[in-house]
N, C-alpha and C positions, 0 to 999 in steps of 0.2 A: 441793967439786965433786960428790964422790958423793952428800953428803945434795940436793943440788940436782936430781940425777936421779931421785932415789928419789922426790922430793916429786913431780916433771912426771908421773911413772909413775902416780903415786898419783890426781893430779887427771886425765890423760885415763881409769884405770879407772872413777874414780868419774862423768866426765861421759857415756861408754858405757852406764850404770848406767841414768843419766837421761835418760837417748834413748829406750833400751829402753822403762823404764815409760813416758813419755809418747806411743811410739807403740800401745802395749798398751793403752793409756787408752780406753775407748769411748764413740764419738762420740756427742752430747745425742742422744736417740730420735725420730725424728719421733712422731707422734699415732697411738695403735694397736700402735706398737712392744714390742719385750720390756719388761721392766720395768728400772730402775737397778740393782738385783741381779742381771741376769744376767750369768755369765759371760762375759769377751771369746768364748772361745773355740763359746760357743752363740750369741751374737749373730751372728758370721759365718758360722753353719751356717743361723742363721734369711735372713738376708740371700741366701743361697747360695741358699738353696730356692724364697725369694718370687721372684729372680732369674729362675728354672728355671719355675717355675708363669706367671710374664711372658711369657714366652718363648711359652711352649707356645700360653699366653691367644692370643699376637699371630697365634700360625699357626691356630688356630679363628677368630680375627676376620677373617680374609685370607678365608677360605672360610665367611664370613658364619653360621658356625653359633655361635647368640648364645649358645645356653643353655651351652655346654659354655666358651665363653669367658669368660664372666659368671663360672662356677663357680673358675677357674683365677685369675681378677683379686681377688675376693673373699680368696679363700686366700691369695695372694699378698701384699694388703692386710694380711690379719690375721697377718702375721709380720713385715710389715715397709713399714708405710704409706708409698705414693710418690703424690706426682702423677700420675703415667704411669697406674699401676695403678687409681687412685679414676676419674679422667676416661674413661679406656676401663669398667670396671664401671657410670659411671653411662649410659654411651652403651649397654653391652648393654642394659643395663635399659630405657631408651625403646623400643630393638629389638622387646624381645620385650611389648611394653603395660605396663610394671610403669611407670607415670608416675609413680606417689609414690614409691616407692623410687628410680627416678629422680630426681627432683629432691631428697631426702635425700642420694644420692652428690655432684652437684651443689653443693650449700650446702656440705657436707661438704668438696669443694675448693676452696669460696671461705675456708670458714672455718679449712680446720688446715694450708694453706700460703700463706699472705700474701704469698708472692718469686714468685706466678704471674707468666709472661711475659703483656704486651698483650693478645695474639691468644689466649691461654688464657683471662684473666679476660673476656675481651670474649665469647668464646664461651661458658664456664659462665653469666654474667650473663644472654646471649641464650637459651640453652636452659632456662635458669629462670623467665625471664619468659614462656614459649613454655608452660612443661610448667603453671603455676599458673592456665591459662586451661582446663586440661583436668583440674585436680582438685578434688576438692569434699574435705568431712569430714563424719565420722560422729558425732555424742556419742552416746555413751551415759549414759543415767541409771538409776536406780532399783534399779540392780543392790545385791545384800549386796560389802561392805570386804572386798578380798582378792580377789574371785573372778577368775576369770582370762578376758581375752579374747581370741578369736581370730576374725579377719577373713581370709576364704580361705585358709584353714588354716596363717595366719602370726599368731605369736604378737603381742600388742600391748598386753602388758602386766598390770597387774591394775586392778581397780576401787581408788578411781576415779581414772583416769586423768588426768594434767595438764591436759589439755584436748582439744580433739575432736581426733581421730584422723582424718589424711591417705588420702586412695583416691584410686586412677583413676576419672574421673566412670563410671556405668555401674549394672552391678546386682550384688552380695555379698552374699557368707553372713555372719554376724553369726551367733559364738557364746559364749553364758557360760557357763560351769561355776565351783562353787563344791562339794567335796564336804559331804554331806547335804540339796542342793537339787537340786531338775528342771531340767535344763542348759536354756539357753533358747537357741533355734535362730531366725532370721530372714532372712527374705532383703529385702534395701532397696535401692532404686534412686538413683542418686546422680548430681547434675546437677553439670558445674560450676563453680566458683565457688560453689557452693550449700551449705548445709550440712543434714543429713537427723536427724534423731532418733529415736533406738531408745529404747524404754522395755524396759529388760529385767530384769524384776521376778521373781524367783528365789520361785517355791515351794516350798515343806517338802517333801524327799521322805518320803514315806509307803509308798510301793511300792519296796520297795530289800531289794537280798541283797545280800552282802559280795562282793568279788572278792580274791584272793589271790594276786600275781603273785609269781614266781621267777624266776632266771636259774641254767642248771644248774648254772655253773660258780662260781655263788655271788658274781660281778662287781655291784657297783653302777651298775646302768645308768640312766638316766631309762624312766619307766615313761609313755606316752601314752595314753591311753584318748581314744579318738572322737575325735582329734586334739588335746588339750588334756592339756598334763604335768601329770600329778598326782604326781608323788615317784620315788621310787629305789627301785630293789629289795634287800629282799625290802620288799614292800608290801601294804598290808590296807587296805581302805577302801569304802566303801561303796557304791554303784552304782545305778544305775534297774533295774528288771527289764526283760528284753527281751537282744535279738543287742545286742554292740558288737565294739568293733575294737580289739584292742589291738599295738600297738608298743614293742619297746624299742631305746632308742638310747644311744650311747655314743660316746667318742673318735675322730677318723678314722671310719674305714671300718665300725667295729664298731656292729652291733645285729641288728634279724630284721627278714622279712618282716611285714607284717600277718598277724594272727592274727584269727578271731572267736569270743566264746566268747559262752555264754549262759548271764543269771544268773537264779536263781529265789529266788522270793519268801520270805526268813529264811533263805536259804541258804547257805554261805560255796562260793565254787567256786575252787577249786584250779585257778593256770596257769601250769606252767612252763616256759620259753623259752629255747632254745639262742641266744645270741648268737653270730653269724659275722663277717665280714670280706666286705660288701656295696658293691663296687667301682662298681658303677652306680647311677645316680640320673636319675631321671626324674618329669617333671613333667605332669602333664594340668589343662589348660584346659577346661572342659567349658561348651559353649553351647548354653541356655541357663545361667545360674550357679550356681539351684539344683540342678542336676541330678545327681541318685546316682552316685558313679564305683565301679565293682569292677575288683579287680587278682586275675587266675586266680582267680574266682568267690570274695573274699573282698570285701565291700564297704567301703570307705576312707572312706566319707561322702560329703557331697553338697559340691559345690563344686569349688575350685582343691586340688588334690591334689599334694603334693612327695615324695620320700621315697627312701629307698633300695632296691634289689634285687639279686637273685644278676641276676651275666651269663647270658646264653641269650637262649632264648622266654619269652613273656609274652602273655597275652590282658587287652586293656582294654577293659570294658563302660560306655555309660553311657546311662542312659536317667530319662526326664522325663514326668511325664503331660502327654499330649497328643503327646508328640513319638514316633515309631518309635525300636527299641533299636539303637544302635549299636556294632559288636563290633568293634576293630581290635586285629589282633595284631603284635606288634612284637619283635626281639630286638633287645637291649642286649648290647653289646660289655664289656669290660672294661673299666673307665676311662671310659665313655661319659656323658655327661649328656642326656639327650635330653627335647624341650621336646614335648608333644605338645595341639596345639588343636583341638579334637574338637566339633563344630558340628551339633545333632540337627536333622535334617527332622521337618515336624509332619505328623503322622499324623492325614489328611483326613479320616478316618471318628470323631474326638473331637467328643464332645458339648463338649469346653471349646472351640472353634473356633468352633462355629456358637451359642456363645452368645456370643461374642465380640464376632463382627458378624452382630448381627440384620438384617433386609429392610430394604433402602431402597431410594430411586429413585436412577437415575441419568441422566445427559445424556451423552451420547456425538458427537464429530465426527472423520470419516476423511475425508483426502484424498489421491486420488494421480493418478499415470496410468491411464488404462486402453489396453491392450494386445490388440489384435483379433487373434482364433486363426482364429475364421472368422467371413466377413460376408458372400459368395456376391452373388446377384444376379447376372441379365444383362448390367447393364452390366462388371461383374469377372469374368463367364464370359465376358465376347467380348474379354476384353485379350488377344489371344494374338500370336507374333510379336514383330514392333518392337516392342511394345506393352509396358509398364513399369505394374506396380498397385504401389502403396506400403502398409505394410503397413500395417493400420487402428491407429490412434493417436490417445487424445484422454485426456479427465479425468473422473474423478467425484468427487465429493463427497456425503455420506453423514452424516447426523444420524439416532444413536441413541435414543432416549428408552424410558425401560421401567423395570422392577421387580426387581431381584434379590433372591431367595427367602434366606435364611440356609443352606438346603443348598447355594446356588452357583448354581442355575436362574435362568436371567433370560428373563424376557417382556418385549416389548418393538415398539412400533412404528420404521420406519423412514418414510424420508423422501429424497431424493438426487434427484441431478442429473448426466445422464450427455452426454456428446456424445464424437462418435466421427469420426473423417476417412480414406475411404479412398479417396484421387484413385488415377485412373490418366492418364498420357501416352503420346501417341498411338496413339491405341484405333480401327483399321478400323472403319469407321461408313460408311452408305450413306442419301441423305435418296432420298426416294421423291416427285418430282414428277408430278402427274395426268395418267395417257395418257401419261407414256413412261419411258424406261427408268432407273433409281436412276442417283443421281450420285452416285461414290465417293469418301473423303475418310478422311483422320482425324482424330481430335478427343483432345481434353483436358477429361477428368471432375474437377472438383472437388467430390466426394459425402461427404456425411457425416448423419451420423443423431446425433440430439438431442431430450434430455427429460425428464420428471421419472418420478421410480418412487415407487412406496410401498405399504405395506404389513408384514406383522405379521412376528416373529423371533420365535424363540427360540433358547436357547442353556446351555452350563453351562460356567462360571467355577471352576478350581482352582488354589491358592496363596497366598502373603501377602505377598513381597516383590515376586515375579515374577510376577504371574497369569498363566495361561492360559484364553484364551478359543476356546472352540468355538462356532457359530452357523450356523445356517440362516434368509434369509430368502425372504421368496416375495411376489409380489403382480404388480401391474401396470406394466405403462411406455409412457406416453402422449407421443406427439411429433410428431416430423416429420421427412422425407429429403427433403432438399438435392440437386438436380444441378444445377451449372453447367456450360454446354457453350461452348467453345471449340476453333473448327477451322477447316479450308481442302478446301472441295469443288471439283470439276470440273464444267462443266454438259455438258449431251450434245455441244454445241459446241467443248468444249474451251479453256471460259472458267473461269479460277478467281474463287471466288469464297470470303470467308468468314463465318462463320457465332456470334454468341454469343446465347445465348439459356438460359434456366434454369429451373425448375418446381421447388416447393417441396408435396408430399403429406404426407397425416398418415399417422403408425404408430401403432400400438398392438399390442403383444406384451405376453403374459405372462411371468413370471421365476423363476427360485431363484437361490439368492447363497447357498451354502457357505462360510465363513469361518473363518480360523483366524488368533489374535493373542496377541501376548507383550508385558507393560505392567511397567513399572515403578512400584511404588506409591510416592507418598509419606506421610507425617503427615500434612499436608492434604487429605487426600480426593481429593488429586488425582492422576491414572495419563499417562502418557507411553506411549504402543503402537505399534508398529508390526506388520504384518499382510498376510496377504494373502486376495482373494477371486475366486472363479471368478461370472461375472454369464453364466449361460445365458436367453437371452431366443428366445420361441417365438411365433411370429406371432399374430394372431389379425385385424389389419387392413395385409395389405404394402401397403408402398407400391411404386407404378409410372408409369411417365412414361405422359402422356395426350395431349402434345402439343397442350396449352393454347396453345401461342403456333405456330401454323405459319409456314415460316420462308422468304423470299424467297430463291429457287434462283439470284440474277444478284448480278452485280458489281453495288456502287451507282452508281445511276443507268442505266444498261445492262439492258436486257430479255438475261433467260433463261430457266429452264425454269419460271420460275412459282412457286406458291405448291408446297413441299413439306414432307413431317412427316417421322419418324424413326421410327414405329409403336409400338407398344408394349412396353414393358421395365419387369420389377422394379429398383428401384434398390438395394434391399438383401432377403436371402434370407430363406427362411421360418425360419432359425435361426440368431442373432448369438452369439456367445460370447467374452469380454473375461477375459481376466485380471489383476487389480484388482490393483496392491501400494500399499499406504496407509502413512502416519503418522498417529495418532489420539492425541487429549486426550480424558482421560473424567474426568468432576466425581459423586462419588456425595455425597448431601446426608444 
C-alpha cells in the first residue's frame, strides 16, 4: 500500500514537471519575431513592449498624427510581428504619401499572415490594387557592384539591385555612392505605372582628401556621410572635396545631430562626434524634391530628409533655384516624431520662370452679370414717390484675344457685348396736348441700354498654379436705349385713357474696364477664372426720347385732347457704371 503511494506521488510530481516546461515552451514566432533562441523570458518582455508601442501607435492614430504613429507600429512590428500592427503601419504610410512603402506593408500582410479575416484580406487586396495605379519604378543601371543607393534619403540597397526599385509616381532624388568614385546625384520624375531609367555611371574620383570619423566615447556607431552609410566608426575613407554632412547612428535613441565638415584636397581631416540619446525624429518633405533642406544652418542634403534630433527648438531651411527661401521653426517634444511638408513659392523675378514659358497668344472668354451702380437719366430722375426704379441688371460677355509677353505683360484686344435693364413702375408722367393744360398719369418704363464694346487692354499676369490677372481695358461702346411706355392718363375731361408706345435711340459712350481675375491652370493650356470688372462708360452720343410717335390723348374711339407728346428726356445719363463679376476659360496656344 505504501509503495503504491510513493509511486502516485512520484508520477503527479513528474506530470507537474511537464506542465511547467510545456507551458514555458515558446510559441512558433510569427514573421519579424525574435529569433528560436531567444529566451522565454525576453520574448515576453519583447511582446510586452510591441504590446505598449501598439497601444500608444492607436492613440496617435485616433488624433490622426500619422508620422508619430507609423514610428510606434513599425517598432512595434519589429519585436514582435502582428496583423494589427503591419495593417495600421501600412495605412500610416498611404497617410502620410509613402505609396510604395505603403503597398510593401500591404503585401507584407497578405503574405506573412494567411489566417487574414474576409474583410482584412478583401481590404489589403483593395488597397493594393488602388496604391500600384499610383506607383511607378526606378532602374538603375551603369552604376560600379557594391555601391549603395538611396532614393529620398532611404536606403535601397546596393548595385545591382534585383530589379527596378518601387516609388510613389512624382519626382526623387536618386543617389549613388560607391567610396573612391563621384557620388552621382539625380533628380527623376516618375509616372505611374511607368518605369523611368537612371544611368548612373560612377566616375573616378580624382579630387578627394581622406575623412576621419570618431565617436568620443570610442562606440561603433554607423558612420553616414551625405546620407549614404559608409562603415562604422572609427572610420577613414576617402571623400570628394568640398562641405558634406556627416551623421552617426546607432541602437535606439543613440547617435548626433548632423555635422558638416570640409575636406581638402590630399588632406586627411579629423572628425569626432559625441553620440547622445536623440528622443525626437523628424521628417521634412521638401517641394519641390530636389530642393536643399538645412537643420539650425547645417545642410542635410537635397531631398526627403529623416533623422533624429535633441528636443527643443529647431530651424528648418529649404530653398530651390527659382523658388523664395523658406525658413520654419519647429520645437520637438521628447518622444515626438514630427512629419513636416514644406512646399517653396516660385520666386517671380527668376530668369528660370520666364524661360519656362516663353510669349504666346491667347484667346480669352468672360461671362456674367452686369450689375448697375449708376445709370441716371430723366426718366430714373423722375421715379420719385410711389414710384419703384429696379436696380439696373443685365449680362456681358467679353472675348479676349492678345499676346502674353514671357515677363507676364499681356496686350491684347477686347471685344464684348453688354445690355443692361433698368425699368421703373409707376413713374408720374404728364402728356402735353396742344392748347391745353398736361394730362397727368403714370406709367411703367421698361428701359434698358445694349451693345457692343471694343477695344485695346493690357494687363500683367503673376503665378503658375493660380494666376493672377491685372487688366485695364478702354475703348468704345456703340448701341442703343430702349423705352417702352406703358400707362393710364386723365384727359382735361376726366376721361381716362391709356397709353403704350416706345422709342428705340442710339448711344454711343466711351469706356475703361479695370479688371482683376484668379485662374486655375491646367497641363493643357487650359485656365478656369473667375473675376471681376468695374465697366465705367462716359457719353459721347446720349440717348433721349424725341417723341417719334405722338400719342392720342382719348379713350379708343372717343375724342379727347388730341394729339399729345411727352417732351423731351435722356433715357440714360451721361455716365453708366456696372459692376461685372464673370467666370472665364482662357486657351494659351
Amino acid at each position: 500500500m505504501r509503495l503504491r503511494q510513493i509511486t502516485v506521488s512520484l508520477l503527479v510530481v513528474l506530470l507537474l514537471l511537464v506542465t511547467r516546461l510545456a507551458v514555458a515552451e515558446p510559441a512558433p514566432a510569427p514573421s519579424g519575431t525574435a529569433s528560436p533562441s531567444t529566451s522565454p523570458s525576453s520574448e515576453e518582455d519583447h511582446r510586452a513592449e510591441a504590446r505598449a508601442l501598439f497601444e500608444t501607435g492607436i492613440a496617435h492614430f485616433d488624433r490622426s498624427e500619422w508620422s508619430a504613429a507609423l514610428a510606434d507600429f513599425l517598432r512595434s512590428r519589429a519585436l514582435f510581428a502582428t496583423r494589427a500592427a503591419t495593417k495600421n503601419a501600412a495605412v500610416c504610410f498611404r497617410k502620410e504619401g509613402r505609396f510604395d512603402e505603403a503597398l510593401e506593408s500591404f503585401e507584407a500582410l497578405l503574405r506573412e499572415f494567411p489566417d487574414l479575416t474576409p474583410s482584412d484580406r478583401a481590404f489589403a487586396e483593395k488597397e493594393s490594387a488602388e496604391l500600384r495605379a499610383a506607383i511607378g519604378s526606378i532602374e538603375v543601371a551603369g552604376a560600379e557592384p557594391g555601391a549603395a543607393i538611396v532614393i529620398d534619403g532611404r536606403t535601397r540597397g546596393t548595385y545591382p539591385p534585383t530589379g527596378p526599385l518601387r516609388v510613389a509616381a512624382g519626382s526623387h532624388v536618386v543617389r549613388v555612392y560607391k567610396e573612391g568614385f563621384v557620388p552621382f546625384e539625380m533628380r527623376v520624375d516618375v509616372a505611374g505605372r511607368q518605369l523611368a531609367l537612371v544611368e548612373a555611371k560612377l566616375a573616378a574620383l580624382t579630387q578627394a582628401g581622406r575623412l576621419s570619423v570618431t565617436e568620443t566615447g570610442n562606440r561603433a556607431l554607423d558612420v553616414v556621410v551625405d546620407n549614404v552609410v559608409v562603415g562604422k566608426t572609427p572610420w577613414l575613407g576617402s571623400v570628394a572635396v568640398g562641405l558634406h554632412t556627416v551623421v552617426l547612428r546607432g541602437e535606439g535613441d543613440l547617435g548626433t545631430q548632423p555635422a558638416t565638415t570640409s575636406i581638402r584636397l590630399g588632406d586627411v581631416t579629423p572628425l569626432a562626434l559625441a553620440a547622445e540619446a536623440l528622443t525626437s525624429t523628424l521628417r521634412i518633405v521638401p517641394v519641390p524634391a530636389g530642393a536643399n533642406v538645412s537643420i539650425d544652418a547645417v545642410v542635410v542634403g537635397q531631398g526627403v530628409w529623416e533623422g533624429k534630433l535633441r528636443e527643443g527648438d529647431h530651424v528648418v531651411e529649404v530653398i530651390a533655384e527659382g523658388f523664395l527661401l523658406a525658413r520654419r521653426p519647429l520645437r520637438l517634444t521628447k518622444g515626438e516624431r514630427a512629419a513636416e511638408t514644406i512646399t517653396l513659392e516660385r520666386d517671380p523675378s527668376s530668369p528660370l520662370w520666364r524661360a519656362a514659358h516663353p510669349s504666346r497668344v491667347f484667346l480669352e472668354l468672360d461671362v456674367g452679370p452686369a450689375i448697375g451702380v449708376a445709370f441716371g437719366g430723366d426718366v430714373r430722375d423722375a421715379c420719385t414717390g410711389s414710384c419703384s426704379a429696379a436696380v439696373p441688371i443685365g449680362v456681358s460677355a467679353t472675348v479676349h484675344g492678345g499676346y502674353e509677353l514671357s515677363s507676364g505683360i499681356t496686350l491684347g484686344l477686347d471685344a464684348g457685348y453688354l445690355v443692361v435693364a433698368a425699368n421703373t413702375s409707376k413713374r408720374p408722367a404728364s402728356l402735353l396736348p396742344k392748347g391745353l393744360a398736361p394730362d397727368p398719369g403714370t406709367i411703367d418704363d421698361s428701359l434698358g441700354v445694349q451693345g457692343v464694346r471694343f477695344g485695346p487692354s493690357a494687363g500683367y499676369r503673376t503665378g503658375e498654379e493660380w494666376p493672377l490677372t491685372l487688366r485695364l481695358g478702354a475703348g468704345v461702346f456703340l448701341g442703343s436705349a430702349v423705352d417702352a411706355r406703358k400707362g393710364t392718363f386723365t384727359t382735361s375731361a376726366g376721361t381716362a385713357y391709356d397709353v403704350d408706345v416706345s422709342e428705340s435711340h442710339s448711344a454711343a459712350y466711351v469706356y475703361l474696364a479695370p479688371e482683376v481675375r484668379v485662374a486655375r491652370r491646367f497641363p493643357s493650356r487650359l485656365e478656369i477664372s473667375a473675376g471681376v470688372a468695374v465697366l465705367a462708360l462716359v457719353s459721347v452720343d446720349q440717348p433721349s426720347w424725341t417723341d417719334r410717335q405722338p400719342v392720342l390723348a382719348a379713350p379708343r374711339g372717343q375724342q379727347g385732347d388730341g394729339v399729345a407728346t411727352f417732351g423731351s428726356q435722356t433715357l440714360a445719363g451721361s455716365f453708366l457704371l456696372s459692376i461685372v463679376p464673370s467666370l472665364g476659360v482662357r486657351y494659351a496656344f
